[in-house]
N, C-alpha and C positions, 0 to 999 in steps of 0.2 A: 841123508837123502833117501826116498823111499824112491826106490826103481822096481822094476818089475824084472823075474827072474833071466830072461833073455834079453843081449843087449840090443836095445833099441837101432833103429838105424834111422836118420833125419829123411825126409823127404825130400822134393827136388824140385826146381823151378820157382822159386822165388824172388827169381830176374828178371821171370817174365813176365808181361803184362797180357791177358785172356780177355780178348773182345767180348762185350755180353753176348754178343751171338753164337758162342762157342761154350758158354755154362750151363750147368745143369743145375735141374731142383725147379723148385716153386718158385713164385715174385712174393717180396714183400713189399708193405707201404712205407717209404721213408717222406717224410712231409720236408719242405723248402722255403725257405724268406730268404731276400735280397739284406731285408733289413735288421742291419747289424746296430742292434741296440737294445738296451734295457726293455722296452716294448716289445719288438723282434722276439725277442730269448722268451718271454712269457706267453706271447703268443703260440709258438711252436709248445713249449712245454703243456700248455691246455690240450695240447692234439695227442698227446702220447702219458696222458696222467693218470688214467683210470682204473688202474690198480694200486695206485699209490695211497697207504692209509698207514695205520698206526703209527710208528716211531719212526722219522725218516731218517735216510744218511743221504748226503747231496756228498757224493764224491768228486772231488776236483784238484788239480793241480795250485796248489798253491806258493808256489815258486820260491827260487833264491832272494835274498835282499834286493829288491829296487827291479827286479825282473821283468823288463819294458814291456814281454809278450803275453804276459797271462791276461784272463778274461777278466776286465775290467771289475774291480770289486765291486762298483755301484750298480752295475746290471746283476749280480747275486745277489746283492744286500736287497733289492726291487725285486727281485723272482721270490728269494723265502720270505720277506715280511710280507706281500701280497699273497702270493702262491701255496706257501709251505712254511706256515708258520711253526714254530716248535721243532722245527726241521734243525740237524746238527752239522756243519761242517765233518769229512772223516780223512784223515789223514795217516801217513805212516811216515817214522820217520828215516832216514837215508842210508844206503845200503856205503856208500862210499863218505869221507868225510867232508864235511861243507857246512851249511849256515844250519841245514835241516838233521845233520848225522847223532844229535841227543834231543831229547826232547826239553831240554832248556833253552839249545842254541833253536829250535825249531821253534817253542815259543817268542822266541825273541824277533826272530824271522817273521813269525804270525805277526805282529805289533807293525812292524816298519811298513808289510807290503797291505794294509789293510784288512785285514781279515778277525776284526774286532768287531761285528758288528751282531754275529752267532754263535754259539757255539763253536769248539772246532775238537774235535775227538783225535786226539792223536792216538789212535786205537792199539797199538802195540805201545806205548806206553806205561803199560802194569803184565805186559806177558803177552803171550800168544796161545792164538786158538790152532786146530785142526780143520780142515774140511777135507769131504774126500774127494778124491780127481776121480771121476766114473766115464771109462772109456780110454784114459791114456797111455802113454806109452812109457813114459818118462818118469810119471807119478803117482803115486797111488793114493796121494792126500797133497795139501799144501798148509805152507804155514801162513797166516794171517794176525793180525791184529787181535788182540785178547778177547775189544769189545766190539769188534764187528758183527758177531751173532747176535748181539743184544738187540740190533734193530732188527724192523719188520719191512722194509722200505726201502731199493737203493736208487735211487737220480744220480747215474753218470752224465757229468759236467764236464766236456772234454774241449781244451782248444787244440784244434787239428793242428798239427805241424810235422816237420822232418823230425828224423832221431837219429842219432849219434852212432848207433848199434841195430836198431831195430827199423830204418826207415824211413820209416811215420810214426806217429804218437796218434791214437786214435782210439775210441772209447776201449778196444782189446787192451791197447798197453795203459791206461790209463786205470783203468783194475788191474791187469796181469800183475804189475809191478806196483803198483799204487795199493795195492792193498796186502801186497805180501808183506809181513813184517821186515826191518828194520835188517834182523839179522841172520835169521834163519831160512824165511820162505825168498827173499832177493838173490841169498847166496845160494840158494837150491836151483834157482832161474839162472844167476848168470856164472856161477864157477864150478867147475866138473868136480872139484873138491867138498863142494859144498857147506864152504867154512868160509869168514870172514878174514880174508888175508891183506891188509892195508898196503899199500905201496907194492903187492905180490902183481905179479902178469897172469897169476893163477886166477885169480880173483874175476877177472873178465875172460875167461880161456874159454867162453862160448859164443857162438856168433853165426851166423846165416842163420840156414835154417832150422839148424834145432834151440836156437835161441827164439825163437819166433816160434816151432812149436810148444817151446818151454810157455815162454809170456801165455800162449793160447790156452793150454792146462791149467794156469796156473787161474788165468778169467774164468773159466769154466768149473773150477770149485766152488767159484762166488754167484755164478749167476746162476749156476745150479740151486744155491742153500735161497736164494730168493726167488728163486723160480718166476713167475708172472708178475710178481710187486716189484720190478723192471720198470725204468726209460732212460731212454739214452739221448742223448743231446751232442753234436760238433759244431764247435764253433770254429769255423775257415776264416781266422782273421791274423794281422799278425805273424804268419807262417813262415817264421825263419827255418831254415833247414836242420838247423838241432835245438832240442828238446831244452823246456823251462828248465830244467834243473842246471843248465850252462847260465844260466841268468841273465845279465849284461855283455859278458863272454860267449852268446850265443853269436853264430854269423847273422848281418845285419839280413834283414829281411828286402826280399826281392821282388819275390810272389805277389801277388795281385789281391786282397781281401775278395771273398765271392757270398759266404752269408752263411745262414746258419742252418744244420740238419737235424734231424729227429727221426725215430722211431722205438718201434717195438724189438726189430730185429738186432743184434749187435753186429754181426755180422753185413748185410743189406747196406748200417749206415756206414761202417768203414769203406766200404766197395763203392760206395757211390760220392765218397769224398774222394778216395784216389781216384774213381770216374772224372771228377772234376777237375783234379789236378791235370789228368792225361787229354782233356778234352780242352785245356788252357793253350794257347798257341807258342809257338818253339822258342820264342825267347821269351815270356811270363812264365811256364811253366817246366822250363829244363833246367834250373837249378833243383828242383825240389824232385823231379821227376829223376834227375841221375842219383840223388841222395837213395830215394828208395828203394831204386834199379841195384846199386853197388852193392847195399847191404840185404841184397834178397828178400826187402821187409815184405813184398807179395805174397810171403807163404804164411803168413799172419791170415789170411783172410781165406787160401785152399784149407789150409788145417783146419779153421774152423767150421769149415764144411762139412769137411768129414767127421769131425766129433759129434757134427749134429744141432749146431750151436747155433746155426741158421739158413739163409739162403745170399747166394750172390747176385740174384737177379732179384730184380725190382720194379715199382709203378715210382717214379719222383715227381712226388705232386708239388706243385706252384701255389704257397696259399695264399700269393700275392694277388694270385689269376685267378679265385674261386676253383681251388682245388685241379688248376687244368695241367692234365699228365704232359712234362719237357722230357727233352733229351738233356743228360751232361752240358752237350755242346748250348744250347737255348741258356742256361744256369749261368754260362761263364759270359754269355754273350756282352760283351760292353764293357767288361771292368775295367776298370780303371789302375795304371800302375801303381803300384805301391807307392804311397808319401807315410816319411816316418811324421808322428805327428810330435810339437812338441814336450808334451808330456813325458813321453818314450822317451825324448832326448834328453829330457832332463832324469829321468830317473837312470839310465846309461850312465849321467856326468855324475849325479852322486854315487855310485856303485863304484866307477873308476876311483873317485877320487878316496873312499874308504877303505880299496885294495892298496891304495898309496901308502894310506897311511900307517896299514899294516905291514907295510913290507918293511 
């Protein structure tokens, strides 16, 4: 692990939640749809594309076997064949053991849950790269996937939800950890050993908030090395309180679907999905909102502040409405409770019934 020669000390307040009236900085533009679909997801991605050229990487969670809550494959297979064509799925594979933890069992995973329709770069794969962390405290580089520098291009494809550890999962964790390799750059995030200890308590021995400044470094190497050829996408659907990577075994989803975010900022769109979350009413959004509260995932989004990595305030434009600026509260206005749809249910029933057969 590279540290810097004084030992760092975690910041604070990552419990709390900071009215926008009480933030500091600039507004960024984060764009808004109700409409959660195939459609939806490419119209937003036209509003935030215009640096996106040469070799893409569409980053996105690709989840365990049968994983009821990832973003529908048929709304990415419709964004890159329209949108981003020659575009590459980028993936990394799993810091802990599971379906994704080698890259055979992760291709195999790739086949079951859809993700055969592009490319898909499991980027640590053949090695890992360096980037440098500029400005941390923690890092002074990160480890990443081999062939992550190869592109010119990154589309964060994120589906919003709780985490296990960190929260929320939102476009920060969604690179922080998503693009750190496999073995080196995961275990540099999440164990103060900075080694890959299986079944160890060491292994996981970070958590509030210098796990959440960790993940923030560790985004901020990557969206440094791509600089402006950035866009970030969340999709608020789905939103069980822990993270794809629990798969079927995530808690069943409670949350209320509310639609889909964009911008330029990485920063702005994380903030203004937990906006949404906070702006949901006390029994739609106090499952998801104690999740984040508990594990201080809030200071995912002050650190990145201060690194510089964006702003917390914002304009949230409605392109449903001809661009007309809502509050949070307008965005959540109406929604509907969560209905698991069959689909989810059935791919839940085959996941249970293959852990069966394994036991």
């Amino acid at each position: 692990m590279n540290q810097n020669e004084k030992t760092p000390v975690p910041g604070v307040g990552g419990d709390v939640y900071t009215p926008y009236e009480e933030r500091t900085g600039n507004e960024s533009i984060v764009y808004f749809t109700r409409d959660l679909s195939a459609e939806g997801l490419r119209k937003l991605y036209r509003r935030v594309c215009g640096q996106i050229s040469g070799k893409v990487a569409v980053k996105l969670h690709t989840g365990e076997k049968y994983g009821p809550n990832i973003i529908p494959t048929e709304w990415v297979e419709n964004l890159i064949r329209t949108e981003l064509p020659g575009a590459s799925i980028v993936e990394t594979n799993t810091f802990y053991e599971g379906d994704r933890y080698t890259t055979e069992l992760h291709r195999e995973t790739l086949k079951v849950n859809g993700w055969t329709f592009c490319p898909v770069d499991i980027t640590d794969s053949t090695g890992t790269a360096s980037l440098p962390v500029r400005g941390g405290k923690w890092f002074t580089e990160m480890s990443v996937g081999k062939t992550l520098p190869d592109y010119d291009s990154l589309v964060v494809l994120t589906h919003f939800k709780g985490h296990t550890m960190g929260g929320f999962g939102g476009s920060n964790k969604n690179i922080g950890i998503g693009c750190a390799d496999g073995r080196i750059g995961k275990a540099m995030i999440h164990s103060r050993e900075g080694k890959d200890a299986q079944g160890d308590e060491e292994m996981w021995d970070i958590a509030e908030e210098e796990l959440m400044e960790r993940i923030s470094e560790s985004t901020k190497a990557t969206i440094d090395y791509f600089g402006k050829k950035t866009a970030f996408l969340n999709v608020m659907r789905n939103m069980s309180v822990d993270c794809d990577c629990a798969g079927c075994l995530a808690e069943q989803v409670v949350t209320p679907n509310v639609g889909i975010l964009a911008s330029l900022d990485i920063v702005a769109l994380d903030q203004a999905c937990i906006d949404l979350v906070f702006a949901l009413n006390e029994k739609d959004g106090a499952a998801l909102r104690e999740r984040i509260i508990t594990r201080h995932g809030l200071r995912q989004l002050s650190y990145m502040q201060e690194l510089g990595m964006g702003n917390r305030k914002y304009l949230l434009l409605d392109t449903d409405h001809e661009d007309r600026r809502i509050q949070p509260s307008d965005a959540v206005e109406g929604v509907k409770p969560f209905k698991e749809l069959p689909i989810v249910a059935e791919r839940r029933r085959k996941a249970m019934e293959a852990q069966e057969a394994q036991a």
